[in-house]
C-alpha positions in Angstrom: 5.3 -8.4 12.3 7.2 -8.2 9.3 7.7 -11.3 7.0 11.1 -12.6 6.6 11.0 -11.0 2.8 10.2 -7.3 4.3 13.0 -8.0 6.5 15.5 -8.6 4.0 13.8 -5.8 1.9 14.6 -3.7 4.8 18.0 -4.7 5.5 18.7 -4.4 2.2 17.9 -1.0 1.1 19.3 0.3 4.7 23.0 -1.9 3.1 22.6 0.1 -0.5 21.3 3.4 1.5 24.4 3.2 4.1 27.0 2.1 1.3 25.8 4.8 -1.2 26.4 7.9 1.6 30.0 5.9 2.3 30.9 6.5 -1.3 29.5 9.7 -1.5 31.5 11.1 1.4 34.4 9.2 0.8 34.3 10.8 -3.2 33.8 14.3 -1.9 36.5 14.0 0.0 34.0 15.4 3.2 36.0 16.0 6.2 35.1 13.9 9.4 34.0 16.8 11.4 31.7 18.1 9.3 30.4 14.6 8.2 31.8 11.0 9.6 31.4 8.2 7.3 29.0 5.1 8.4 32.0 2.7 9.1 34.0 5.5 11.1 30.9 6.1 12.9 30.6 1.9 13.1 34.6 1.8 14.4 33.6 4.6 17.0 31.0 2.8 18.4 33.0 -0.4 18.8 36.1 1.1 20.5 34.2 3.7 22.4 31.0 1.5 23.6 33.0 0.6 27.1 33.4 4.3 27.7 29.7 5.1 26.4 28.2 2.4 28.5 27.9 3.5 31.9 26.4 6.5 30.4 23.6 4.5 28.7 23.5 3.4 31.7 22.7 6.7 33.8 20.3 7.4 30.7 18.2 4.8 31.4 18.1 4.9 35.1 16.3 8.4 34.3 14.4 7.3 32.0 13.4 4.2 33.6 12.6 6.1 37.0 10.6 9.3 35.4 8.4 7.2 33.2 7.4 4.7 35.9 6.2 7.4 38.2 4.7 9.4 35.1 2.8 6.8 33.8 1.7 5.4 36.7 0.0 9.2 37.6 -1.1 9.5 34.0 -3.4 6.4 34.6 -4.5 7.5 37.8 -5.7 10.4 36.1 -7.2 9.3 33.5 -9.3 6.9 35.6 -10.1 9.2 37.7 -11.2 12.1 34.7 -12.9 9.9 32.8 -15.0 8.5 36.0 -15.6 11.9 37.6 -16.3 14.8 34.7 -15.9 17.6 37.2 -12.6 16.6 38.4 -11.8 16.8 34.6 -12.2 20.4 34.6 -10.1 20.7 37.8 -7.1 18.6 36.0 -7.3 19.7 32.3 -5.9 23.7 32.9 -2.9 21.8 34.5 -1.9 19.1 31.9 -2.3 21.8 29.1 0.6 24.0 31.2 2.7 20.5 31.3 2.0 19.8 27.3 3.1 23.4 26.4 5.3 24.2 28.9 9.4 22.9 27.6 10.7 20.7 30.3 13.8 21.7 29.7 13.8 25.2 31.0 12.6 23.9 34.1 16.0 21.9 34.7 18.4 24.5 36.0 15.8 25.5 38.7 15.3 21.6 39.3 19.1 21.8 39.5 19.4 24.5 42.1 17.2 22.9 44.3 18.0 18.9 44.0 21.9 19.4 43.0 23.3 17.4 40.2 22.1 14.1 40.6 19.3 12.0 38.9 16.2 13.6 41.0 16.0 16.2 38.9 16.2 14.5 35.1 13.7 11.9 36.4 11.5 14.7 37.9 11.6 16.2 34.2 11.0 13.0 32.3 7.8 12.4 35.0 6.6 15.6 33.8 7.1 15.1 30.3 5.6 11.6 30.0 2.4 11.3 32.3 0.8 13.9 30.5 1.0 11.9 27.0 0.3 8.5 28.8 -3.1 10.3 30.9 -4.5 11.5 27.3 -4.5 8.5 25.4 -5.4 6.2 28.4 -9.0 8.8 29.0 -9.5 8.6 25.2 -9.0 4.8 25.3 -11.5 4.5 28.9 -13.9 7.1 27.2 -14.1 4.7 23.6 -16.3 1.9 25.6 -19.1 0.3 24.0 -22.1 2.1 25.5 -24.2 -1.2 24.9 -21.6 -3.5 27.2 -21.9 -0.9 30.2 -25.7 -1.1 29.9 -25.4 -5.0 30.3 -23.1 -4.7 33.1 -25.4 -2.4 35.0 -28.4 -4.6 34.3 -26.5 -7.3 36.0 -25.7 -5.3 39.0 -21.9 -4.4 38.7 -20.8 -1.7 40.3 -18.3 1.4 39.0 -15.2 -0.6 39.9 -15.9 -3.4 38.3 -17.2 -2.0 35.2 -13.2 -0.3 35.1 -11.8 -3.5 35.8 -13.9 -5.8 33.5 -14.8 -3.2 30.5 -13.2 -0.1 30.8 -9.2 -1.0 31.0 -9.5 -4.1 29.3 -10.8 -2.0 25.8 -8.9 0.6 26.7 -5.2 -1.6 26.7 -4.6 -0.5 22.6 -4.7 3.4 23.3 -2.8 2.9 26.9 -0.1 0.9 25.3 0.0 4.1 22.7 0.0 6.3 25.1 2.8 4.6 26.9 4.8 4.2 23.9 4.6 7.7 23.7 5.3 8.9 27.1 8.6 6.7 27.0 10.1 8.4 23.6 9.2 11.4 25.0 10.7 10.6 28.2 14.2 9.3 26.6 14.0 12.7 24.0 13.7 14.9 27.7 16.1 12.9 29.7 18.8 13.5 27.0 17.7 17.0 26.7 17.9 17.7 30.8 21.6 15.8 30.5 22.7 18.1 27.7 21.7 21.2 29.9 22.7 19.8 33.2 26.2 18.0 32.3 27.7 15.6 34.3 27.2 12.5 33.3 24.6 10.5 30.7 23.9 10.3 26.7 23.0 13.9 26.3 26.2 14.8 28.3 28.8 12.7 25.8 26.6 14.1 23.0 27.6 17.8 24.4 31.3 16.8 25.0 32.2 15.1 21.7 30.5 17.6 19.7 32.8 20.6 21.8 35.7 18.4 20.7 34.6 17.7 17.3 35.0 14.2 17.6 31.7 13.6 14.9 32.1 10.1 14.3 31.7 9.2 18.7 28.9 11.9 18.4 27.0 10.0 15.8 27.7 6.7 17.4 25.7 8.1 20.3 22.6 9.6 18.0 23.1 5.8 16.5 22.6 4.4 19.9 19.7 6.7 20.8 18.6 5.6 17.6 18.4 2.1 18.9 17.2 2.9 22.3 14.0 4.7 20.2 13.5 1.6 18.2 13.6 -0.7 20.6 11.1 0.8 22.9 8.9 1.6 20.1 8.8 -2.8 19.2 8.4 -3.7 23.4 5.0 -1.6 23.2 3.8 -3.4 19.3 4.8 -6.8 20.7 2.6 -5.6 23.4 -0.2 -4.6 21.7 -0.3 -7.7 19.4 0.2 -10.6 21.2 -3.4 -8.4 23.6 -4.7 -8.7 19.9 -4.3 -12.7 19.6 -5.9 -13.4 22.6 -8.3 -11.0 22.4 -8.9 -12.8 19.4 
């Protein structure tokens, strides 16, 4: 983690950086919907956070819901790749469709069949996050020291316990980036699906403040996403190094 002298670094230029676009705009004379100044966009948030709310809320629902089931089939499957080559070549044509294929086109068919309701963002963000959380979990099962599954054999373990003991254990950095992964890319999708879908969620007040050019609400959204971003990105390095000090 950061010292507390990085920390104030930080804070500070993101104070000068912040100021210095205030005083910019506000010397230009920009107009507010074509470019809100930081402390509209700071008032926007703070009056319009009670309205915004139960829209983060619906966001995260989605997000929580499509990433659970995502990344809990992303490990299956990379278990089960990484322990049987030939179902690799059975799986791998499929995930490459998911990587390349944009979720988002895929939401107005989702639509017609489950209606407008959250089975068909959480289907989306599923699809667009077990696919990044199953390749860095196989890369992370396949980097195992050779040397520690010959000593494990020697001593009579068996397949399952070699997972459970070697495998995942040495694997938890690259799972934890994959997960990290999978979630932005969830939260990015579930946005995206709300934007196309409408109704209700982030993506949806993003469409509707930008269609009545109220900027300043429209960024305090992006600033919220922002935040949302961040904070999952510290969850999975908090993660990741407190497995490092006891690993240790």
């Amino acid at each position: 983690m950061a010292s507390a002298k990085e920390v104030l670094a930080i804070l500070g230029v993101a104070v000068v950086v912040i100021g210095g676009i205030e005083l910019a705009l506000r010397f230009f004379n920009v107009p507010q919907y074509i470019m809100p100044t930081p402390s509209a966009i700071a008032y926007a948030l703070f009056t319009d956070f009670p309205l915004i709310l139960p829209h983060l809320g619906d966001t995260l629902v989605e997000l929580l819901g499509g990433f659970a089931i995502g990344a809990c089939v992303g490990l299956i499957l990379a278990a089960v790749i990484t322990q049987f080559p030939f179902a690799e070549k059975i799986v791998a044509p499929y995930i490459l469709i998911l990587v390349t294929t944009p979720m988002l086109a895929l939401v107005p068919l989702l639509i017609l069949r489950f209606g407008f309701g959250y089975t068909p963002r959480i289907i989306v963000v599923a699809l667009a996050s077990g696919p990044m959380v199953m390749i860095n979990a196989a890369t992370g099962f396949r980097r195992v020291d050779s040397a520690k599954i010959a000593l494990a054999r020697s001593y009579g373990a068996n397949t399952l316990q070699m997972f459970w003991k070697i495998r995942a254990p040495m694997a938890l950095p690259m799972i934890l980036v994959g997960l990290m992964i999978g979630a932005i890319f969830g939260l990015l999708t579930a946005v995206g699906a709300e934007m196309v879908g409408g109704g209700f969620g982030l993506g949806n007040r993003l469409t509707t403040y930008s269609s009545m050019i109220q900027m300043p609400q429209f960024f305090a959204v992006v600033v919220i996403l922002s935040a949302l971003g961040i904070l999952i990105y510290t969850i999975f390095f908090l993660i990741g190094k407190k497995w490092a000090s006891w690993e240790a």
